[in-house]
BAFI-498529 format. One record per residue (C-alpha): residue in three letters; x, y, z. Coordinates in Angstrom, 1 decimal. Layout:
BAFI-498529
   resn       c1       c2       c3
    ALA        X        Y        Z
...
//
This chain:
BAFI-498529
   resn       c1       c2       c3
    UNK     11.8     24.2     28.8
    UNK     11.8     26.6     26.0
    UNK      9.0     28.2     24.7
    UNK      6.6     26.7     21.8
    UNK      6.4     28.4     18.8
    UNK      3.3     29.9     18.0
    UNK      1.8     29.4     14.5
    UNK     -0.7     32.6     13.3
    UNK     -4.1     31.3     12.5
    UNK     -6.2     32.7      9.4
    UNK     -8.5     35.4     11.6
    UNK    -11.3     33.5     10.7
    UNK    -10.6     31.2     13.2
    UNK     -9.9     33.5     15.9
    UNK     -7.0     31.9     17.9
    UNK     -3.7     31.3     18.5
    UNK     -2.5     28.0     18.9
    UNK      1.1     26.1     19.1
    UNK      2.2     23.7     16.2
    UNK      2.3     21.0     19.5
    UNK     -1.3     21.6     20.0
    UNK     -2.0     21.4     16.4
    UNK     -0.1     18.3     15.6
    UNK     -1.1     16.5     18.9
    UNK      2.4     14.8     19.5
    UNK      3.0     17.0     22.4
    UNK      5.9     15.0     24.6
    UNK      6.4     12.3     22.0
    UNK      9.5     11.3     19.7
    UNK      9.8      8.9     16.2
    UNK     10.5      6.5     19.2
    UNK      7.7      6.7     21.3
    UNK      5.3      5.9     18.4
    UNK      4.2      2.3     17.9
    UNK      6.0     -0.1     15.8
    UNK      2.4     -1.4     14.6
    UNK     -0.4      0.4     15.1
    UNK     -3.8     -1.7     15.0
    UNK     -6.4     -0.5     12.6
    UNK     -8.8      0.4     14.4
    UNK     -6.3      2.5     16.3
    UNK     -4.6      3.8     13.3
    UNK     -8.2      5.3     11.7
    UNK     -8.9      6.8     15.6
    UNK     -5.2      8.7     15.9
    UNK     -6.2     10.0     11.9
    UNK     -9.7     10.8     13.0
    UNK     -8.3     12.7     15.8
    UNK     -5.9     14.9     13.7
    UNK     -8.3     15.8     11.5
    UNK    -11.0     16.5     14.1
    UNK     -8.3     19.0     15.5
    UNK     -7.4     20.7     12.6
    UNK    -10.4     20.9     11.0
    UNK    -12.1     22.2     14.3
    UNK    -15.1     19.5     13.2
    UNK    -16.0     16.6     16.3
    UNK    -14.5     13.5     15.9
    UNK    -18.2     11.6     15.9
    UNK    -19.0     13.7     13.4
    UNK    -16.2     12.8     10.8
    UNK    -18.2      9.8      9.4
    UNK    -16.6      7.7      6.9
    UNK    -19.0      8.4      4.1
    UNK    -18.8     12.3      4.5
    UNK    -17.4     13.9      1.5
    UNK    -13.4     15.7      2.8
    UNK    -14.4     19.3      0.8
    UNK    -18.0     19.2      0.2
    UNK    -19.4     17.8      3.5
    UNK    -16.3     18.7      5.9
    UNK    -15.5     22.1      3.9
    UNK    -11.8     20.9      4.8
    UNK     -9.5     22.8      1.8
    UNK     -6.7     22.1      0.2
    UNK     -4.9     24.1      3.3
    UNK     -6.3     22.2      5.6
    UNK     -5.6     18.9      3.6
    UNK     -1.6     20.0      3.4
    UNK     -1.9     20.6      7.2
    UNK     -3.2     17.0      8.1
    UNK     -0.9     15.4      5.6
    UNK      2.1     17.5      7.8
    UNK      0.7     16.0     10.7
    UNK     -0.1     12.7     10.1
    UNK      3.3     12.1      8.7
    UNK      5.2     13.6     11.9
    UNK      2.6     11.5     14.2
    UNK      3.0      8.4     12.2
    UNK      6.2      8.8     10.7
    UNK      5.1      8.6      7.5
    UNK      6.5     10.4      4.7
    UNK      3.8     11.0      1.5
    UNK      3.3     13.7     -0.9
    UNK      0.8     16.2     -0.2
    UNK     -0.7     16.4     -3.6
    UNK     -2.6     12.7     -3.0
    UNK     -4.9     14.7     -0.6
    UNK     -6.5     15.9     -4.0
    UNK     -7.4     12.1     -5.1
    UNK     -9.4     11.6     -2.2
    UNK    -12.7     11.8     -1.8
    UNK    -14.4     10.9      1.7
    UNK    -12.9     10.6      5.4
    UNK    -12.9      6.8      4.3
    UNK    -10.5      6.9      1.1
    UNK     -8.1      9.4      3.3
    UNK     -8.2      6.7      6.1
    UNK     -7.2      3.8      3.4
    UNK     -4.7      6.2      1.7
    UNK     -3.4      6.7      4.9
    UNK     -3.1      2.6      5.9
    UNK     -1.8      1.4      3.0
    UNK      1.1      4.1      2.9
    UNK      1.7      3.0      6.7
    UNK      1.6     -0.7      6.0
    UNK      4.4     -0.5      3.4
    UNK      6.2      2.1      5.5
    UNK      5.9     -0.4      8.3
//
């Protein structure tokens, strides 16, 4: 098995880590994923992502909580989750609607409604 790449980390973080550990579809292919995801699993796999790049615990990314204010997640970190969520979910979407959102809630509907006419 080749090697992972290994994506440099702002030194505020402190670490190392590999785009697979990042994106957390380690092992899996556009055909592995689901061909329907059910909400309640499709807002869990997001929360996860977002939990891991953002280094914040997934209980703690409540709906309500504002994405910059609340979180601190930037615009970085937004373009990161996007990335991610679209290799995860095979989604494609520009990055640039991160900026319209608001709260963990509005990125989960943003999110849904771009995989429900994907799907």
């Amino acid at each position: 098995m080749a090697p992972e790449a290994e994506y440099k980390i702002p030194k505020r973080f402190g670490v190392l880590c590999s785009g697979a550990a990042i994106s957390g579809t380690r092992g899996m292919s556009m055909g592995d994923l689901p061909k329907k995801w059910k909400p309640e699993q499709f807002k869990h796999e997001i929360k996860q992502i977002v939990s891991r790049i953002s280094r914040i615990d997934e209980p703690d990314l409540q709906d309500h909580l504002l994405i910059r204010e609340e979180l601190g997640i930037d615009s970085i970190m937004g373009m990161e989750i996007i990335a991610t969520c679209e290799k995860h979910l095979g989604l494609r979407m520009d990055a640039a609607l991160f900026a319209d959102v608001q709260t963990i809630n509005d990125f989960l509907n943003l999110l849904m409604k771009h995989y429900e006419q994907e799907k």
